[in-house]
N, C-alpha and C positions, 0 to 999 in steps of 0.2 A: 326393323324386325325381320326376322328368316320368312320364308317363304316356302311351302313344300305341297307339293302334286302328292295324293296320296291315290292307287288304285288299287281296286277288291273288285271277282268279278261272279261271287256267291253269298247265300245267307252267312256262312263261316266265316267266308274274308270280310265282309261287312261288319262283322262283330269285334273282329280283330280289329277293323279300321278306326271300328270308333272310339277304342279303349286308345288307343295308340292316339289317338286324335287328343281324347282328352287330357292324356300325358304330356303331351307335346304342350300344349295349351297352360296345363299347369307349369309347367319346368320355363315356359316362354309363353307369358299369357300376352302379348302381341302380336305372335304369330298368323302368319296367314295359309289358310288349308283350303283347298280345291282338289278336285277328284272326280273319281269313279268310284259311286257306292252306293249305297241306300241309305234306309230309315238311320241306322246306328252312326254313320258319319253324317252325314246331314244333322242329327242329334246333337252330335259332338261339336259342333258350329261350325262344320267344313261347308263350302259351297258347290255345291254337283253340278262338274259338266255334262257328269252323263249317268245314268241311274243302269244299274247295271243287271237289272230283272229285263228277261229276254234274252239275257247272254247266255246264261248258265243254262248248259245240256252236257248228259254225260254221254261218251262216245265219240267214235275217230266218224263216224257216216253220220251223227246228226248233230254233228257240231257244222256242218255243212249248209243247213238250213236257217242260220245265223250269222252268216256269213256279210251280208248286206248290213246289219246293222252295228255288226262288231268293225264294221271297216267304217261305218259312219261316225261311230263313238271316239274310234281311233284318229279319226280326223279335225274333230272336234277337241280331241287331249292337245294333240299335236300344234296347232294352232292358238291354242289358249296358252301352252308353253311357248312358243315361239315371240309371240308375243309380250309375258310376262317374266318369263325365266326365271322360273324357281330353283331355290339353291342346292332344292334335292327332288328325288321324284324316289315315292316310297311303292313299293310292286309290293301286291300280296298275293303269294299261291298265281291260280288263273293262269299257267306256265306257257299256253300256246296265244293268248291276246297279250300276255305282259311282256312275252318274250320281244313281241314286235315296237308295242308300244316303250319300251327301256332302249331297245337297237335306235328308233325315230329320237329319242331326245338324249342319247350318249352324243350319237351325229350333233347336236345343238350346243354339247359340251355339259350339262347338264347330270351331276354325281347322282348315279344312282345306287339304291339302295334293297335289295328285296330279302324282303320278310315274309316267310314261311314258305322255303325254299321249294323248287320241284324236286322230286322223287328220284333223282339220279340214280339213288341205290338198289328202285325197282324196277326200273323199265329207262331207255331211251339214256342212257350214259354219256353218250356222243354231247347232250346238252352242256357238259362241262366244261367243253374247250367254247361255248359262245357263251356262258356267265363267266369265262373269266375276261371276255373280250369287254364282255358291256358292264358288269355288275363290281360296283366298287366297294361294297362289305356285302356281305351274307350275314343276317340273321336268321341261325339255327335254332328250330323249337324242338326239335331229338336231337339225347345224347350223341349217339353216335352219328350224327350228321357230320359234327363239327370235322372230324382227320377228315374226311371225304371231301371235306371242300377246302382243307388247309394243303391234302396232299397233291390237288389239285393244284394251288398257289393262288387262290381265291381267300380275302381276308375275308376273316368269319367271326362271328360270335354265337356261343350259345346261351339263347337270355331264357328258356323253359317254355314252357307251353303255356299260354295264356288261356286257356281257359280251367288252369288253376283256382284263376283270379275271377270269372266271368260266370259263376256259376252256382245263382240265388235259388233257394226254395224257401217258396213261403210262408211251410206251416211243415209240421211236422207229419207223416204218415196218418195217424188216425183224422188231424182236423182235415188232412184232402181227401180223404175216402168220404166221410162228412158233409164236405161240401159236394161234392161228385155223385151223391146217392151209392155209395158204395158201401163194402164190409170191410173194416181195416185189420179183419184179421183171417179175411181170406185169400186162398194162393190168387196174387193177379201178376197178368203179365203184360207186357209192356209191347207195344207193334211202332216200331220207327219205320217208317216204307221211304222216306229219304226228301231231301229239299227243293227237288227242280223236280218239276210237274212229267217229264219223259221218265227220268228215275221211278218216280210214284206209280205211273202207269206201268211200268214190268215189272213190281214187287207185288203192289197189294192185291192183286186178284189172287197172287199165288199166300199170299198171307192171307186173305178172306177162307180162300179154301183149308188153309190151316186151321182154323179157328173150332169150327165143328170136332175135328178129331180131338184136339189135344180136349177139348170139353166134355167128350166122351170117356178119355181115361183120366181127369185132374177133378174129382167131386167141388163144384161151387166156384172153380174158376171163375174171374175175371178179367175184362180185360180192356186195355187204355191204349189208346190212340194218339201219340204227340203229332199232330199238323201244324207243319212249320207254317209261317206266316206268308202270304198272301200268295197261294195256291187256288186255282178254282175249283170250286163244288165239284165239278165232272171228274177230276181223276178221282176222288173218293167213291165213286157212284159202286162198286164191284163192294163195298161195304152192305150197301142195301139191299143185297138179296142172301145177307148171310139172316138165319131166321133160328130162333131157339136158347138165340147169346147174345147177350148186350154188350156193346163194345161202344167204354164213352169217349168219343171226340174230345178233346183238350188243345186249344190255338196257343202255340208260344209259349209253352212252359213248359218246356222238354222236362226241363231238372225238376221239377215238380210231377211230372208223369215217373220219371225214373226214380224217385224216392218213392213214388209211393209203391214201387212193382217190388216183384220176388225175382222174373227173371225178363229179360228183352229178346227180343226178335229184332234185330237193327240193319238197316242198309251199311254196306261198309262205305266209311268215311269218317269225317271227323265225329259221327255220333258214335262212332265203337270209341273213340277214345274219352266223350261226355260219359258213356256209361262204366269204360273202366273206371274212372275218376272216382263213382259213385260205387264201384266195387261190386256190380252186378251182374252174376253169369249172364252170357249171351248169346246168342247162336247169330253170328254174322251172313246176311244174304245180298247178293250180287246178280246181275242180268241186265244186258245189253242186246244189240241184235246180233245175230246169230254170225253178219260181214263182220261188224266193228271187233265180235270178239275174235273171229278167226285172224284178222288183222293185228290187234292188238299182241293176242298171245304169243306172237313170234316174236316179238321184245321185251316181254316178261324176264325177268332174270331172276324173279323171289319165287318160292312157291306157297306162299302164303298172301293174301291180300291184305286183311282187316291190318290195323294199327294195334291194337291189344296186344295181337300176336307180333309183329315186328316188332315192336318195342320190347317186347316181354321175350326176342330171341329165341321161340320157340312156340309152338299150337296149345296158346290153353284153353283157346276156345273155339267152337265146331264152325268150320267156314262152309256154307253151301252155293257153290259159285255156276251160274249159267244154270247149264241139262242137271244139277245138282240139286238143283234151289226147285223143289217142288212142295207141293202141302204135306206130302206123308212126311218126308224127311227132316222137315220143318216140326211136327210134330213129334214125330220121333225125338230129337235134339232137346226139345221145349221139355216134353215129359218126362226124361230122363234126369233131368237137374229136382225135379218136384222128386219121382222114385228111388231116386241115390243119392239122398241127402249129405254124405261123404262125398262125393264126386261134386257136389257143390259148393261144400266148404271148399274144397285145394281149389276149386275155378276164384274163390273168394281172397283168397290167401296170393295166389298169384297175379290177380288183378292189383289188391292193394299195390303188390310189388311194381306193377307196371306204374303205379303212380310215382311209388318214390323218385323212380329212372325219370320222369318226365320234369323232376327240377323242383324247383323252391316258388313259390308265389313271385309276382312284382315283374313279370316277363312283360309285358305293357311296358313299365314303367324304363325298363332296363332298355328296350328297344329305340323307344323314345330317345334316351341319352345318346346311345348308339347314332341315329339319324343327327339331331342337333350336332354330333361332335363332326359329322360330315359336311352336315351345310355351314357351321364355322371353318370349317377346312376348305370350303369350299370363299368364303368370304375374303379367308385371310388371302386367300389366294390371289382373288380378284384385285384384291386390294394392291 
């Protein structure tokens, strides 16, 4: 039976790893799966070398502070392949630990394979000429990823965005209002502050401060809180001194928090693209430290962040990024979708759109084949 390293080095890639995991498992239920990842591949019946909570930070200065542990993780992959030699090694996103950890086991001989490619088309391009060194197909989750890595000379595929497929609620808007002590037919809005505990800490103070205002001009507002899964208490703490508004907490059920809202407030990442999915205006926010961003910005090449908008090829929805991302403006954003009821519908209309672009269901499924048809290529080869 094949044999495949799979590694994710956040709650997203996790999520990706497991569905992937379980395809792989179905298509080849022999298979054998090791990794870097959490609860969702460990789920999926992989066995974890290394759990990959404590890696995930956003930023070029506090990715630094992780440093000791991601080289411990990496030594630990490295090792478990070297030993074992698996017939493929699956990378997900995580573009600055996987880049290393794919270079360490190409050296081995070892076909790899990375799904959900890094961002070459916004920032840091130069990565092109080292995926086509080390990476022997590219699966692409955006349309237009695919020419970028074909005219590169980089074999690609695009199999859609899997969280197509990944994205249950489990009850319709009025039974979650219901169960939440809510009004399901009042304006509520939706607060994503983001999945890695340094993200959480420079958004939600500046969303706590939002909260007040927009309550002031949106009569009966409410408002829901998705906290990703195993975050501690203390970055939530800038919640507790907002007083006048209830804002209900909800653990793990983003798509359940975004069905039941009117409009979002969202960290940019893969949650702008949960909420396009769900077709719900958003006002996209961003903040890092003040080094990382001035560092970063000088390899920017988009002038747009969130994914809603890249994909949708143009702003259709309000990005507040750094010295931008304040409570007024926040506000501001938030109550203008409630007072221009028209200006909400086209936000509504163009999201859908973003969905179509992002492909057809079964991007798991299709990934999966992709890999297997590698480590059979990689078999016959041996052979």
């Amino acid at each position: 039976m094949p044999s495949v390293m799979i590694a994710c080095g956040e709650p997203s890639g996790d999520l990706y790893a497991g569905a992937l995991a379980r395809e792989l498992r179905s298509l080849s239920p022999g298979i054998r799966l090791v990794g870097l990842g959490g609860e969702h591949l460990r789920g999926a019946g992989a066995e974890l070398v290394g759990d990959y909570r404590g890696l995930s930070v956003t930023g070029l200065v506090e990715a630094i502070r992780v440093l000791p542990k991601a080289w411990a993780v990496h030594r630990a992959l490295v090792e478990r392949a070297t030993r074992d030699r698996p017939d493929a090694l699956v990378v997900i996103d995580f573009p600055d630990f996987n880049f290393r950890l794919a270079g360490s086991l190409h050296r081995l001989g070892v076909p790899v394979v990375y799904y959900v490619c890094p961002q070459v088309w916004a920032w840091r391009p130069g990565r092109l000429s080292v995926l086509k060194r080390l990476v022997d197909r590219a699966l692409v989750i955006f349309p237009f990823e695919a020419a970028i890595y074909r005219d590169a000379g980089i074999p690609v595929e695009f199999v859609g965005h899997p969280l197509l497929d990944l994205m249950p609620v489990s009850a319709e808007r009025p039974l979650l209002a219901a169960e939440w002590g809510l009004d399901g037919s009042a304006p509520t809005v939706a607060l994503l502050p983001g999945s890695r505990p340094n993200e959480v800490r420079g958004t939600l103070p500046v969303l706590a401060g939002a909260v007040p205002l927009i309550a002031a001009r949106v009569p009966g507002v409410q408002f829901l809180l998705a906290r990703a899964p195993g975050l501690p208490d203390e970055v939530f703490e800038p919640l507790r001194g907002v007083t006048g508004r209830r804002i209900v907490e909800i653990a793990g059920r983003t798509d359940d928090v975004l069905s039941a809202s009117d409009v979002v407030v969202t960290a940019s990442g893969t949650a702008t693209v949960q909420t396009a999915i769900h077709a719900r205006p958003m006002v996209i926010v961003y903040r890092v430290s003040p080094l990382t961003y001035r560092i970063g910005k000088r390899f920017v090449r988009v002038d747009t962040f969130g994914m809603a908008n890249l994909v949708a090829g143009r702003r259709i929805v309000p990005e507040l990024i750094q010295d931008a991302f304040t409570p007024a403006a926040v506000a501001e954003e938030t109550v203008r979708y409630f007072e221009d009821p028209a200006y909400a519908a086209r936000t509504r209309e163009a999201l859908a759109d973003v969905r179509v672009r992002l492909g057809k269901g079964g991007a798991s499924r299709r990934a999966a084949e992709q890999v297997l048809a590698v480590c059979e290529a990689r078999r016959r080869g041996a052979g």
